[in-house]
C-alpha positions as CSV (number, residue, x, y, z in Angstrom):
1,X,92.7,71.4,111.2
2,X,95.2,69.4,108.9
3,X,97.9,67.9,110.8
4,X,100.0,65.8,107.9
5,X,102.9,67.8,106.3
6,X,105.7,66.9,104.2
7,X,109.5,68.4,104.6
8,X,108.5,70.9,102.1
9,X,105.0,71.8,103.0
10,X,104.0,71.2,99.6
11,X,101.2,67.9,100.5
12,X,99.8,70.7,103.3
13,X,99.7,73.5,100.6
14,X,97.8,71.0,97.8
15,X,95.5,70.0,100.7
16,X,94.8,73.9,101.6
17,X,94.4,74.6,98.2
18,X,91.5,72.1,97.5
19,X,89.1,73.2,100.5
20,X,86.5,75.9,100.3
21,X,87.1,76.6,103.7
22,X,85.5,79.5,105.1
23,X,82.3,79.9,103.7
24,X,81.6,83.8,101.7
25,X,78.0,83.2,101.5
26,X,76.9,83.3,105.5
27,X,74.7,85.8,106.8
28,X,75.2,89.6,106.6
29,X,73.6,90.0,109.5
30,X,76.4,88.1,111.8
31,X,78.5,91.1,110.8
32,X,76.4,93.7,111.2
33,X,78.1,95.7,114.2
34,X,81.4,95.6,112.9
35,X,80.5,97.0,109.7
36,X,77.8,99.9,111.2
37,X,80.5,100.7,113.4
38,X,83.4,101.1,110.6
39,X,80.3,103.1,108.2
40,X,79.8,105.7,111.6
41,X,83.0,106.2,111.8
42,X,84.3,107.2,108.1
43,X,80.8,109.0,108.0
44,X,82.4,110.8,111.4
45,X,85.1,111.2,109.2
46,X,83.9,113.0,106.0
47,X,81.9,115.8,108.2
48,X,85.1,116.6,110.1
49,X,86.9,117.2,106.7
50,X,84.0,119.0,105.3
51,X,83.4,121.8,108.0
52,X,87.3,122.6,107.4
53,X,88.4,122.7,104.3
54,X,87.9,126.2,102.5
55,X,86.9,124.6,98.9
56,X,84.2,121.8,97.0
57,X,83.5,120.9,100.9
58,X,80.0,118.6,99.4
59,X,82.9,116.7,97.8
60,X,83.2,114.8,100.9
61,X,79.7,113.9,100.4
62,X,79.6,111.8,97.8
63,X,82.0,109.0,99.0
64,X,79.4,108.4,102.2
65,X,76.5,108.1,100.1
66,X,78.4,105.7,97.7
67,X,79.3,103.7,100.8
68,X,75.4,104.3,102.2
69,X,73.8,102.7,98.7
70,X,76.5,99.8,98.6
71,X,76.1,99.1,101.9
72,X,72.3,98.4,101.8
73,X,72.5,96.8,98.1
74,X,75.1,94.6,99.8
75,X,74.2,91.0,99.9
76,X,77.5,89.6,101.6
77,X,79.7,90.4,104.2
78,X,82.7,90.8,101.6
79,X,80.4,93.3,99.6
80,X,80.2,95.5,102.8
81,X,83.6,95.4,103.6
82,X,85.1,96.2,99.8
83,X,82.1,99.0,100.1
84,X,84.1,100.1,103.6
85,X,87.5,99.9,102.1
86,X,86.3,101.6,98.8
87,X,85.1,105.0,101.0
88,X,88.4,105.1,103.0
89,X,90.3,105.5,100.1
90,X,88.0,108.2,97.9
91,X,88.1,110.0,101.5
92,X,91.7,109.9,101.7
93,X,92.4,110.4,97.9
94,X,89.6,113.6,98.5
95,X,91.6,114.7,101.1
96,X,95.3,114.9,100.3
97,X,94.3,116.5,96.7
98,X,92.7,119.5,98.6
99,X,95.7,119.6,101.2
100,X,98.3,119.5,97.8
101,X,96.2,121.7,95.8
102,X,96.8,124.5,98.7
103,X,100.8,123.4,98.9
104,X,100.6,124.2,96.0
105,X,99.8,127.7,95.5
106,X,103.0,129.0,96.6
107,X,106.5,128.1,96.3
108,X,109.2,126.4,98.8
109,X,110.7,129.6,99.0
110,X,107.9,132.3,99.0
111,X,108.3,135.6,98.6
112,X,107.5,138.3,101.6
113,X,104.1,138.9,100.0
114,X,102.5,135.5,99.5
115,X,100.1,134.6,101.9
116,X,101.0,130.7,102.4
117,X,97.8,128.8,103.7
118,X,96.5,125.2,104.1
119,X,93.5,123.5,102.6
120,X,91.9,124.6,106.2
121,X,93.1,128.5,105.8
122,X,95.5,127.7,108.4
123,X,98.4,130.6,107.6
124,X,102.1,129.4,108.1
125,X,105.1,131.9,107.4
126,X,108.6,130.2,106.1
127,X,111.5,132.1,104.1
128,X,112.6,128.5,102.6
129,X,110.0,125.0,102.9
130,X,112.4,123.3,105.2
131,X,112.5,125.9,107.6
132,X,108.5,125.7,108.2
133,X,107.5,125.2,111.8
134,X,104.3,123.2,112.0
135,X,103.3,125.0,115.6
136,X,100.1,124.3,115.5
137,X,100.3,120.0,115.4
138,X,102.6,120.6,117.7
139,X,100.3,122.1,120.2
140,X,97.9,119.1,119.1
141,X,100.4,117.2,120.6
142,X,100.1,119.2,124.2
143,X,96.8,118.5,124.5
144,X,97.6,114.3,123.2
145,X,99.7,113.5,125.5
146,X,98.8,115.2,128.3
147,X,100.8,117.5,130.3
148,X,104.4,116.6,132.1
149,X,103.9,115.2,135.5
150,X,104.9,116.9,138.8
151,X,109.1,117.6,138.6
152,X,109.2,117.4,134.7
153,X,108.9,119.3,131.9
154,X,108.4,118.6,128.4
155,X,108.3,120.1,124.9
156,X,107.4,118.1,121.6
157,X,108.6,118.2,118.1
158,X,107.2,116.9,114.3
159,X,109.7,115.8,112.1
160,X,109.2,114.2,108.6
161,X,109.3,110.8,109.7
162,X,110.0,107.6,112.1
163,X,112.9,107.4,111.0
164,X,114.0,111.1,111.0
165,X,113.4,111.7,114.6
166,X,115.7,108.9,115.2
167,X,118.2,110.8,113.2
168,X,117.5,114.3,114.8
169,X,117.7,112.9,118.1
170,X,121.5,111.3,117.2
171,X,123.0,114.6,116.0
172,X,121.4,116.1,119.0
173,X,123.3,113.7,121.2
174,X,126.5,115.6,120.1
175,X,125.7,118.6,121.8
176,X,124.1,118.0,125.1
177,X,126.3,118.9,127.9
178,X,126.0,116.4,130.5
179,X,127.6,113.9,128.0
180,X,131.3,113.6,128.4
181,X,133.7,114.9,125.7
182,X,135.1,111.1,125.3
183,X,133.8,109.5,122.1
184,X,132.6,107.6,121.2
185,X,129.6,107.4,123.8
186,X,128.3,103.8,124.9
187,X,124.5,103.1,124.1
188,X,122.7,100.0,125.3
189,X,120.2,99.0,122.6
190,X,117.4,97.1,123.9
191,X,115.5,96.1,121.0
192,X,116.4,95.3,117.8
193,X,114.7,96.9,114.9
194,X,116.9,96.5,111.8
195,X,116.9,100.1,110.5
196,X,117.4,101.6,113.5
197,X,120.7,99.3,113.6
198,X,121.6,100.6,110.6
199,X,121.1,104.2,111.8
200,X,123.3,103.2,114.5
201,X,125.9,102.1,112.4
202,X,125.9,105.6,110.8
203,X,126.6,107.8,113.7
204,X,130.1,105.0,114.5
205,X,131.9,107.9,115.7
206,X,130.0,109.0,118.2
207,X,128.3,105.8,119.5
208,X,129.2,102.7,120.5
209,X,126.2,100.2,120.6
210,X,128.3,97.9,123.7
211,X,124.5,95.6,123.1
212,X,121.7,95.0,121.6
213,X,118.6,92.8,121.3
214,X,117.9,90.0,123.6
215,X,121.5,90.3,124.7
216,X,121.1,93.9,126.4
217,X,118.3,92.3,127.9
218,X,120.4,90.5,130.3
219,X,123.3,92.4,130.6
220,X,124.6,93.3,134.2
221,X,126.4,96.6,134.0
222,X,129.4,97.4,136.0
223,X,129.7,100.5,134.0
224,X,126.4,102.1,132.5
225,X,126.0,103.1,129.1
226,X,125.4,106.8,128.4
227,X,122.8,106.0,126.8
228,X,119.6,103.5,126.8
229,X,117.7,103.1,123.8
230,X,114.2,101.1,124.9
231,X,111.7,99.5,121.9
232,X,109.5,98.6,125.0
233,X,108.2,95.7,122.7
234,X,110.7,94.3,120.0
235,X,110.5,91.0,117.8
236,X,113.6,89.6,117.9
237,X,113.4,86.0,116.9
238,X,110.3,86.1,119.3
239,X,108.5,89.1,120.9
240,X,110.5,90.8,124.1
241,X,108.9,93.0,126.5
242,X,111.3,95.5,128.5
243,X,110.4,96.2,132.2
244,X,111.3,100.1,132.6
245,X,111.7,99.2,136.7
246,X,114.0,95.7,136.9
247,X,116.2,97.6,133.7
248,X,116.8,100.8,136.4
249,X,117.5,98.8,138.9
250,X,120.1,97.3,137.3
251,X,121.0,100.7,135.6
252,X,121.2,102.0,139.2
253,X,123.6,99.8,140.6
254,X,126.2,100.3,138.1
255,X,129.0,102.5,139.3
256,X,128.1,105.6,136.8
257,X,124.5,106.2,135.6
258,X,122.8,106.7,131.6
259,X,122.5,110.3,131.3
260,X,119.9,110.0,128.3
261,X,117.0,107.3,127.9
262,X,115.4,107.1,124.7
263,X,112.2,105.4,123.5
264,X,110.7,104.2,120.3
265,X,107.2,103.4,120.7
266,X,106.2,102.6,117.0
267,X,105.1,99.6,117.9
268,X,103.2,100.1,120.9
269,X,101.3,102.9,119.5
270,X,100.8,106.4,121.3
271,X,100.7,105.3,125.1
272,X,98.8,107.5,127.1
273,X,101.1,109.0,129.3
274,X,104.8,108.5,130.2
275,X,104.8,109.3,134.1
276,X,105.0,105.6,134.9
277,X,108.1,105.0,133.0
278,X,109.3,108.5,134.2
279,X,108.8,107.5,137.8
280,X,110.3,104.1,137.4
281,X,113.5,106.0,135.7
282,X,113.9,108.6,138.5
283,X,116.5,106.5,140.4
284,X,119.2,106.9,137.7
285,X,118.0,110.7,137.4
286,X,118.5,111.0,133.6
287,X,118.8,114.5,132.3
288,X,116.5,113.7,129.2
289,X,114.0,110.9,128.2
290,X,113.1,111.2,125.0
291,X,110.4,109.3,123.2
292,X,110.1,109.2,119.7
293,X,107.3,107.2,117.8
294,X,106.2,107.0,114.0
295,X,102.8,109.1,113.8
296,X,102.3,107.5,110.6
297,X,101.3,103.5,111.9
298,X,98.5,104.3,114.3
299,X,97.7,107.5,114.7
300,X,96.0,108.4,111.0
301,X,93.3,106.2,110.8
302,X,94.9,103.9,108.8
303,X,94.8,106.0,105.8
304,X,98.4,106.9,105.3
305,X,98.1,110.7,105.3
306,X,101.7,111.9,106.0
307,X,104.7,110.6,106.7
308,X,105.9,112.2,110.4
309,X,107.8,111.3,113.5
310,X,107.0,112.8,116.6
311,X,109.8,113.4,119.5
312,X,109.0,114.2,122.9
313,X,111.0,115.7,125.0
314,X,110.9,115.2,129.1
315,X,113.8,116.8,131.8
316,X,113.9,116.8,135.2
317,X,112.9,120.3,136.9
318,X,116.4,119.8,138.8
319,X,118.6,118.7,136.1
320,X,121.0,120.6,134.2
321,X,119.1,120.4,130.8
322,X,115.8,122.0,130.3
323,X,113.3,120.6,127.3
324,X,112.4,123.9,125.7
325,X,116.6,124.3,125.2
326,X,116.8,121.1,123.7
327,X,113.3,121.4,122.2
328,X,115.5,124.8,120.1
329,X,118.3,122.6,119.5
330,X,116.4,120.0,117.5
331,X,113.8,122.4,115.6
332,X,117.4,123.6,114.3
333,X,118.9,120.4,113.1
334,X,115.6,119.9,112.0
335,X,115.8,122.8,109.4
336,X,119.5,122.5,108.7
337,X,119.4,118.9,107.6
338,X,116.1,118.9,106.1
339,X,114.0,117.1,108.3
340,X,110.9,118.4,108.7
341,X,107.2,118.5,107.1
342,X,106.2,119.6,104.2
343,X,103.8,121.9,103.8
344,X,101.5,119.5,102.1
345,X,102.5,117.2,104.8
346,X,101.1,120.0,107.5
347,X,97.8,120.5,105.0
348,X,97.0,116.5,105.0
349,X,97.6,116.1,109.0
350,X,95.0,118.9,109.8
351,X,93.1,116.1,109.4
352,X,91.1,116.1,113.0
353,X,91.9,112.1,113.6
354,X,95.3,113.1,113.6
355,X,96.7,113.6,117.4
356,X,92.9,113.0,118.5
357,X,93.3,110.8,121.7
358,X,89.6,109.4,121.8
359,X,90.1,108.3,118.3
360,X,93.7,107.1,118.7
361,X,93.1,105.0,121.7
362,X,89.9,103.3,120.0
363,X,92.0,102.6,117.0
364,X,95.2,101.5,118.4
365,X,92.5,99.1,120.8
366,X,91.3,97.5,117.8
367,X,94.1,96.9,115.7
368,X,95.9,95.5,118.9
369,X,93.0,92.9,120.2
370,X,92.7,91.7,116.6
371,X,96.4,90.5,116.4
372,X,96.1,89.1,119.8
373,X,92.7,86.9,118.7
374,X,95.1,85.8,115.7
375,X,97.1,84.8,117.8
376,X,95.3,83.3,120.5
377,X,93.7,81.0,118.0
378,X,96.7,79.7,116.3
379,X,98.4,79.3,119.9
380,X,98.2,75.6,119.5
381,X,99.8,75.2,115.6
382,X,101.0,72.1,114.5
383,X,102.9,71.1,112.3
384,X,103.0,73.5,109.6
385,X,103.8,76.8,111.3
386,X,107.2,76.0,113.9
387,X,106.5,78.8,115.8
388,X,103.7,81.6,116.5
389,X,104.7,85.2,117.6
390,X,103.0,87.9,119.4
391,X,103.9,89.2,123.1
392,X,100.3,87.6,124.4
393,X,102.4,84.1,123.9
394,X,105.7,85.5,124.0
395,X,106.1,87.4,127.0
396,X,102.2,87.8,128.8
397,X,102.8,91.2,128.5
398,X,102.2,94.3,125.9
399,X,100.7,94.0,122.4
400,X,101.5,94.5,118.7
401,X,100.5,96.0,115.5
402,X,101.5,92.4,113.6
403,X,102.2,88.3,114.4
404,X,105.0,86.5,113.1
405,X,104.6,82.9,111.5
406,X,107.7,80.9,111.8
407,X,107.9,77.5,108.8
408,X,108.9,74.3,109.7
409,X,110.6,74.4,106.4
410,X,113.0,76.7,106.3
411,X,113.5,77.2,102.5
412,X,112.7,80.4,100.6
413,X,110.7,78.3,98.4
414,X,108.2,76.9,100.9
415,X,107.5,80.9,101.9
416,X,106.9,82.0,98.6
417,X,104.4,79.0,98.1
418,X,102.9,80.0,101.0
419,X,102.4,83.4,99.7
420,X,101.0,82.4,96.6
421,X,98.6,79.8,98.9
422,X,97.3,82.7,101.1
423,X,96.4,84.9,98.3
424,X,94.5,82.8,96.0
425,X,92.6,81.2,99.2
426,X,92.1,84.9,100.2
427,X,90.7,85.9,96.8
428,X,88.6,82.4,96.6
429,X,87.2,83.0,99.6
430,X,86.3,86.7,99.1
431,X,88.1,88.1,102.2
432,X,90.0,91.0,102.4
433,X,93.7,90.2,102.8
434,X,96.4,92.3,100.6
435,X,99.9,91.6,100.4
436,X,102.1,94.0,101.7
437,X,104.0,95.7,104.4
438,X,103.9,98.2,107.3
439,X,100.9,97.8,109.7
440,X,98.1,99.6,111.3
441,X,95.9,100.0,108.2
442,X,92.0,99.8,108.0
443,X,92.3,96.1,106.6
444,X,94.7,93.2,106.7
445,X,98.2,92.8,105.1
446,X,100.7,90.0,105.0
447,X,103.9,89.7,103.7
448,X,107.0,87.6,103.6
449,X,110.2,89.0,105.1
450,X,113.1,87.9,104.0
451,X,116.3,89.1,106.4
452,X,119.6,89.2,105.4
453,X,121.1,87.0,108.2
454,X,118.3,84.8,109.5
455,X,115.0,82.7,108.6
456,X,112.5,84.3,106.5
457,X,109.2,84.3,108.2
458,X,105.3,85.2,107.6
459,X,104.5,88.9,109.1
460,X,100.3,89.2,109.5
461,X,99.6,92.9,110.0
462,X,95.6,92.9,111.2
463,X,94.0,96.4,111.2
464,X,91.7,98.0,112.9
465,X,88.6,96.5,111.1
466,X,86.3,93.7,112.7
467,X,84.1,91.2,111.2
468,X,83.7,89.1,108.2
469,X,87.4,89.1,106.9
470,X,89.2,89.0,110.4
471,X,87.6,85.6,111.1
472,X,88.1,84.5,107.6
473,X,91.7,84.9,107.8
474,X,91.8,83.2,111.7
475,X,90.1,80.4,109.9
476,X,92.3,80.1,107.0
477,X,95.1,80.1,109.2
478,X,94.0,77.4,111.6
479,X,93.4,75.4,108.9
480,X,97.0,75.7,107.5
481,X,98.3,74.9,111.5
């Protein structure tokens, strides 16, 4: 590894720039697992699509025998893997045409006559498009998640996106009974995801965030919030893990009690089941816990189907509020305000993979132990990168779609020439490393983020493939610690 930098990083960057590093010529055969086990798995992929959709269902075909010939003409491990990538996205782009071409047969607002269908034949019935109830991913979601255990109920809901279950769920907050009539309402915000403060900010006369971040962490309430709204892993300068039990403890002995915890789980993927974290919550007795997660990060694949958020909801069999009620309540605001799926939306997540647990928890498994070995391996930086993020060195506890890499040089121009550095290495080196955002794709992204009010830093999003460009990134890292 180098261990000479200058204030500005340049000397490291020219030094980078002149190695060949990570060799692109090494035997295929090292890499043969991870790329059999990618080519099974799109190839599990096409046959699902083909035995459902109702038209050109060879089409799907084609892009696995493509992948089949490339694969065996390959004579390098990047070959393989730009064969890999190549079939995710004619699979995808196969796909979503058949699942728009059936949207769009019929108009947002049908008449009584047309017969409105999916690319499966699936038949849904709406007077206007925002209106449509997607009842049948819904009752994937049943059978996902499992049923509610003993003394709860539950009910789940699909709304357009992340995002938008976040927003459903705050207008909902306005009606439930067991909060007071006061406003505005105190909500304890224990993570610190920066759209979701700006969602917040929105909804200023009904809440009032009393803390947030790392602060709420460590808070010692007198007086409980109404409401608690967990990311049970958040970065925040460094990676924070919430513990459901010591935060109801504290919750419990406070004079009053939260009436309604929320979770966003985006970035800890679709966890199997909630009954630990409902058990651990049954000493303040909430009247709701809802969890709401983006189905879009982890839970397609990786090929960006749809946008969609998904909200669970879970009551108490003694409380006063009752999930199917409040599962009514937000199907409502989800219509009124325009929140829900599309029908191409609906067409495109019929896709099996979607809300399959088997294949969710192997994906979700992958992408999360290939962060953690990036981050294991640049553990011990040096000079170069001041700090190295992810909850494995953080907080021992929890994973995470992504690492953070903090400069030593805190000027925007030292990030942008480490940009620049990490994609021509990446393209001399013949490994598989785009630039851009979000996380939980096939392949690896990176991207500079710039925040309004603090440090820029490097974000490394590693996806759910193994192999040849996984350690060529880990390498090229290393050698820039």
């Amino acid at each position: 590894m180098l261990a000479t930098a200058t204030g500005s990083g340049t000397r490291v960057l020219m030094m980078i720039s002149s190695r060949t590093g990570f060799a692109h010529n090494i035997d295929l055969s090292r890499f043969r697992h991870a790329i059999d086990d990618e080519a099974s798995e799109l190839s599990s992929f096409a046959r699902s699509l083909r035995v459902r959709t109702q038209t050109r269902p060879g089409a799907f075909d084609r892009p696995i025998d493509d992948m089949k010939s490339a694969l065996k003409a390959a004579d390098a491990p990047a070959a393989a893997e730009g064969a890999l990538e190549i079939c995710g996205r004619q699979l995808r782009r196969l796909w979503l045409d058949a699942a728009s071409s059936a949207a769009n047969r019929s108009y947002r607002s049908p008449t009584t006559a047309q017969f409105v269908a999916t690319a499966t034949g699936h038949s849904t019935n709406f007077g206007y498009e925002r209106e449509l109830q997607p009842t049948e991913l819904e009752q994937r979601c049943t059978s996902f998640f499992g049923s509610a255990p003993d003394g709860w109920t539950v009910d789940h809901a699909l709304v357009s996106s992340g995002q938008a279950a976040m927003a459903t769920v705050l207008h909902l907050l306005g009606s439930l009974k067991p909060l007071s009539d006061k406003r505005p309402l105190s909500l304890a915000h224990l993570g610190a995801y920066f759209e979701t403060t700006e969602i917040l900010a929105l909804f200023s006369s009904l809440l009032k965030v009393i803390a947030s971040g790392r602060e709420a962490l460590t808070c010692k309430w007198e007086i409980s919030p109404e409401i608690v709204l967990i990311e049970p892993i958040f970065y925040d300068g460094k990676f924070e893990n919430v513990d459901i039990a010591a935060l109801s403890r504290k919750l419990y002995r406070a004079r009053t009690k939260a009436k309604i915890v929320i979770f966003d789980d985006t970035l800890i993927g679709a966890a199997n089941h909630p009954e630990d974290d409902l058990k651990k919550l049954q000493a303040i007795s909430p009247s709701a816990v809802l969890r709401l997660s983006s189905g879009l990060k982890l839970l397609q694949g990786g090929l960006e189907l749809a946008n969609v958020g998904i909200i669970s909801i879970y009551t108490p069999d003694t409380g006063p509020l009752r999930a199917a009620n409040i599962g009514a309540v937000v199907r409502r605001i989800r219509a009124l305000f325009g929140l829900g799926l599309r029908l191409a939306d609906v067409a495109a997540l019929e896709a099996p993979w979607f809300l399959d647990r088997d294949h969710t928890d192997k994906y979700q498994d992958a992408v999360f132990a290939n962060n953690a070995r990036l981050a294991a391996a640049l553990a011990d930086s040096g000079k170069f990168f001041e700090n190295v993020s992810h909850p494995v060195l953080d907080c021992a506890r929890g994973g995470a779609p992504f690492c953070v890499f903090g400069l030593r040089d805190k000027n925007l121009q030292a990030y942008y020439r480490l940009e620049r550095l990490v994609k021509e290495e990446s393209q001399k080196r013949k490994i598989h490393f785009e630039q851009g955002g979000s996380f939980g794709f096939r392949g690896h992204r990176f991207e500079v983020v710039r925040p309004d009010n603090t440090a820029p830093f490097l974000r490394v999003a590693m996806g759910r493939r193994a192999g040849w460009s996984l350690e060529g990134i880990v390498a090229l890292l290393r050698e820039l610690s």
